[in-house]
Kinemage of the C-alpha trace (Angstrom):
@kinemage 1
@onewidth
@group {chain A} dominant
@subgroup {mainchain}
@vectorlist {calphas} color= white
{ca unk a 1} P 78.043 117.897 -51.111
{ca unk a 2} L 76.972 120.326 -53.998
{ca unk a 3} L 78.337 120.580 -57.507
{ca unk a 4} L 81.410 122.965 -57.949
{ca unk a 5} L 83.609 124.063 -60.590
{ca unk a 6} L 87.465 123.112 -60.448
{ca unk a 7} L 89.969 125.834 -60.943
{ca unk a 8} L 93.919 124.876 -61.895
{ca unk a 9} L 95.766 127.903 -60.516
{ca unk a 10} L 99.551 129.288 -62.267
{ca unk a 11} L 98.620 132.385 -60.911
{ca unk a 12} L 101.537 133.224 -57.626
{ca unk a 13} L 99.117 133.046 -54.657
{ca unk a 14} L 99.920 135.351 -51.456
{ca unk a 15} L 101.246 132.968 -48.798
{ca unk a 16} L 102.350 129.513 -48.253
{ca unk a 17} L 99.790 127.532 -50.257
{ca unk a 18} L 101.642 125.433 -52.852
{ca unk a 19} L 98.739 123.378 -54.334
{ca unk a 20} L 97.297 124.201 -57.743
{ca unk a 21} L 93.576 122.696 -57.707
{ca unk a 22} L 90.921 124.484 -56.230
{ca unk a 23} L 87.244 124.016 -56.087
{ca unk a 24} L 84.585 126.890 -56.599
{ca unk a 25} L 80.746 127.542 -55.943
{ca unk a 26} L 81.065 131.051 -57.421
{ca unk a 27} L 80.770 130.002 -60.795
{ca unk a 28} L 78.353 128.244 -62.933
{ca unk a 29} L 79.214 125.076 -60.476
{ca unk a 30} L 78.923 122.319 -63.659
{ca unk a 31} L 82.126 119.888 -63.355
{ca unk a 32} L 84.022 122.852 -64.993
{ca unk a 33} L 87.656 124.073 -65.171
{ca unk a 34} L 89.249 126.704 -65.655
{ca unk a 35} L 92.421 127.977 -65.538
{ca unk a 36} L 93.734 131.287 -63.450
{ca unk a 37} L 96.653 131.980 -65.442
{ca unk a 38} L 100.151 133.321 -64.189
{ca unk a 39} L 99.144 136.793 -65.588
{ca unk a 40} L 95.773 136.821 -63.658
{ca unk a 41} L 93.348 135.988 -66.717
{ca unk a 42} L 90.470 133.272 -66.223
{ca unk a 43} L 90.093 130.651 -68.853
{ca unk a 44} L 87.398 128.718 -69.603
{ca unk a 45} L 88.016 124.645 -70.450
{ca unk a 46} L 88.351 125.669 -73.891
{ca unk a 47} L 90.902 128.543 -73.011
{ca unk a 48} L 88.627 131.325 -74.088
{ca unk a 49} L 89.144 134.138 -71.282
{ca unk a 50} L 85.712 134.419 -69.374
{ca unk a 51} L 86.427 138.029 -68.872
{ca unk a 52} L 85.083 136.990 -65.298
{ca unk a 53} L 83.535 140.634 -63.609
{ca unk a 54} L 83.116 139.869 -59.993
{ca unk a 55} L 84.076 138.106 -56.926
{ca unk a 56} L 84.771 134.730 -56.568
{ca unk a 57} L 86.097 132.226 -53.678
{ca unk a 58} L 88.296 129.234 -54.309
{ca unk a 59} L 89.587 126.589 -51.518
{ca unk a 60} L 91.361 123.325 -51.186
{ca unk a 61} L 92.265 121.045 -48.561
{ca unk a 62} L 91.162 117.783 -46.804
{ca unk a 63} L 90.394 116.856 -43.217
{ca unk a 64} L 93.388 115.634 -42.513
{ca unk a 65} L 95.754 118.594 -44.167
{ca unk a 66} L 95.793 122.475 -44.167
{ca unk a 67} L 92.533 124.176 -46.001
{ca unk a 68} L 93.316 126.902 -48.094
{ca unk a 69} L 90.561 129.890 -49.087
{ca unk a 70} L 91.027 133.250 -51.266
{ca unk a 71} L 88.748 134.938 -52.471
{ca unk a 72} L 89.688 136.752 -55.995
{ca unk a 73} L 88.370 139.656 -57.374
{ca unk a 74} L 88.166 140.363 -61.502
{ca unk a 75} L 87.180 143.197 -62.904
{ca unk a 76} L 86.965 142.802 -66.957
{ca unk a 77} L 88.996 140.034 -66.497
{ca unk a 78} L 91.922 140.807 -65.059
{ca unk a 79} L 92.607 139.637 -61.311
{ca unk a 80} L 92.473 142.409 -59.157
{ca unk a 81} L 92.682 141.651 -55.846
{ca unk a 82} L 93.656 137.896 -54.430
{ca unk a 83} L 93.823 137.773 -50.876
{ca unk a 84} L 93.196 134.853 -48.091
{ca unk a 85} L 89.358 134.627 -47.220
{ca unk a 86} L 90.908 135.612 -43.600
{ca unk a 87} L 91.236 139.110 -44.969
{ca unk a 88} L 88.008 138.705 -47.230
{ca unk a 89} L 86.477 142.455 -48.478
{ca unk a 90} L 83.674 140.812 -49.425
{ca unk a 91} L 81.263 138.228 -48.720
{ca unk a 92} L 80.125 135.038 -50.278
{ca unk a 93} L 77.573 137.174 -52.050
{ca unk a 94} L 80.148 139.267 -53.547
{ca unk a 95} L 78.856 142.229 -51.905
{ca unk a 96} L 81.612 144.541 -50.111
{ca unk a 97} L 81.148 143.683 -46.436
{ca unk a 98} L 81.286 147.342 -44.400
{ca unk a 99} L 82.911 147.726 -41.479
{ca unk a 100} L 81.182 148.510 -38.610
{ca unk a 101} L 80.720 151.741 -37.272
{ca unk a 102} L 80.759 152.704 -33.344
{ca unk a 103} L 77.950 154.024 -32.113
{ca unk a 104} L 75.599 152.534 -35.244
{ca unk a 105} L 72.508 150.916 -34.508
Protein backbone atom coordinates (compact mmCIF):
# COMPACT_ATOMS: atom_id res chain seq x y z
CA UNK A 1 0.00 0.00 0.00
CA UNK A 2 1.46 3.35 -1.44
CA UNK A 3 0.71 6.89 -0.39
CA UNK A 4 -2.33 8.58 -2.18
CA UNK A 5 -4.08 11.73 -2.13
CA UNK A 6 -7.86 11.86 -0.91
CA UNK A 7 -10.35 13.62 -3.05
CA UNK A 8 -14.03 14.77 -1.45
CA UNK A 9 -16.22 14.79 -4.57
CA UNK A 10 -19.69 17.46 -4.92
CA UNK A 11 -19.14 17.11 -8.37
CA UNK A 12 -22.62 14.79 -9.95
CA UNK A 13 -20.75 11.61 -10.99
CA UNK A 14 -22.20 9.54 -14.13
CA UNK A 15 -23.86 6.46 -12.63
CA UNK A 16 -24.90 4.95 -9.46
CA UNK A 17 -21.95 5.75 -7.19
CA UNK A 18 -23.23 7.72 -4.18
CA UNK A 19 -20.03 7.96 -2.05
CA UNK A 20 -18.05 11.19 -1.85
CA UNK A 21 -14.33 10.09 -0.81
CA UNK A 22 -12.05 8.93 -3.24
CA UNK A 23 -8.44 8.08 -3.21
CA UNK A 24 -5.86 9.14 -6.00
CA UNK A 25 -2.22 8.17 -7.21
CA UNK A 26 -2.43 10.79 -9.99
CA UNK A 27 -1.50 13.52 -7.92
CA UNK A 28 1.32 14.54 -5.81
CA UNK A 29 0.18 11.31 -3.55
CA UNK A 30 1.14 13.29 0.05
CA UNK A 31 -1.96 12.66 2.55
CA UNK A 32 -3.67 15.47 0.49
CA UNK A 33 -7.26 16.60 -0.24
CA UNK A 34 -8.86 18.18 -2.39
CA UNK A 35 -12.05 18.98 -3.32
CA UNK A 36 -13.85 18.36 -6.98
CA UNK A 37 -16.40 20.89 -6.69
CA UNK A 38 -20.12 20.71 -8.02
CA UNK A 39 -19.03 23.03 -10.92
CA UNK A 40 -16.05 20.75 -11.91
CA UNK A 41 -13.10 22.94 -10.36
CA UNK A 42 -10.24 21.12 -8.26
CA UNK A 43 -9.29 22.62 -4.97
CA UNK A 44 -6.43 22.25 -3.17
CA UNK A 45 -6.72 21.75 0.99
CA UNK A 46 -6.49 25.34 1.19
CA UNK A 47 -9.28 25.88 -1.54
CA UNK A 48 -6.97 27.49 -4.03
CA UNK A 49 -8.08 25.92 -7.54
CA UNK A 50 -5.05 23.73 -8.77
CA UNK A 51 -6.00 24.59 -12.25
CA UNK A 52 -5.25 20.72 -12.58
CA UNK A 53 -4.18 20.16 -16.71
CA UNK A 54 -4.37 16.48 -17.22
CA UNK A 55 -5.77 13.18 -16.48
CA UNK A 56 -6.37 11.80 -13.36
CA UNK A 57 -8.08 8.47 -11.82
CA UNK A 58 -10.01 8.36 -8.59
CA UNK A 59 -11.65 5.07 -6.89
CA UNK A 60 -13.32 3.92 -3.76
CA UNK A 61 -14.57 0.84 -2.39
CA UNK A 62 -13.65 -2.07 -0.02
CA UNK A 63 -13.48 -5.83 -0.40
CA UNK A 64 -16.50 -6.45 0.81
CA UNK A 65 -18.66 -3.55 -1.19
CA UNK A 66 -18.87 -2.22 -4.83
CA UNK A 67 -15.41 -0.43 -6.15
CA UNK A 68 -15.93 2.56 -7.95
CA UNK A 69 -13.17 4.08 -10.70
CA UNK A 70 -13.39 7.32 -13.09
CA UNK A 71 -11.01 8.67 -14.51
CA UNK A 72 -11.40 12.70 -14.96
CA UNK A 73 -9.98 14.77 -17.37
CA UNK A 74 -9.09 18.81 -16.70
CA UNK A 75 -8.00 20.93 -18.99
CA UNK A 76 -7.06 24.52 -17.31
CA UNK A 77 -9.02 23.46 -14.67
CA UNK A 78 -12.18 22.82 -15.58
CA UNK A 79 -13.46 19.05 -15.64
CA UNK A 80 -13.82 17.97 -18.96
CA UNK A 81 -14.57 14.67 -19.32
CA UNK A 82 -15.62 12.23 -16.16
CA UNK A 83 -16.40 8.91 -17.20
CA UNK A 84 -16.15 5.24 -15.43
CA UNK A 85 -12.51 3.78 -15.88
CA UNK A 86 -14.71 0.98 -17.84
CA UNK A 87 -14.94 3.50 -20.65
CA UNK A 88 -11.36 4.97 -19.84
CA UNK A 89 -9.79 7.18 -23.10
CA UNK A 90 -6.80 7.08 -21.53
CA UNK A 91 -4.44 5.18 -19.57
CA UNK A 92 -2.91 5.37 -16.17
CA UNK A 93 -0.18 7.36 -17.85
CA UNK A 94 -2.54 9.85 -19.07
CA UNK A 95 -1.68 9.14 -22.52
CA UNK A 96 -4.81 8.67 -25.01
CA UNK A 97 -4.96 4.90 -25.45
CA UNK A 98 -5.60 4.27 -29.55
CA UNK A 99 -7.72 1.94 -30.70
CA UNK A 100 -6.56 -0.72 -32.55
CA UNK A 101 -6.47 -0.93 -36.07
CA UNK A 102 -7.24 -4.24 -38.26
CA UNK A 103 -4.74 -5.36 -40.18
CA UNK A 104 -1.82 -3.31 -37.99
CA UNK A 105 1.16 -5.01 -37.01
Amino acid sequence: MGMFDTIRCEYRLPDACTATGFQTKSLACVLETFLLTASGRLLDAQGADTGLHGVLRMYTGSHTGPWWEYEAKFTDGQLVHLVPASHALYDEAGLLQRPSVPGAP
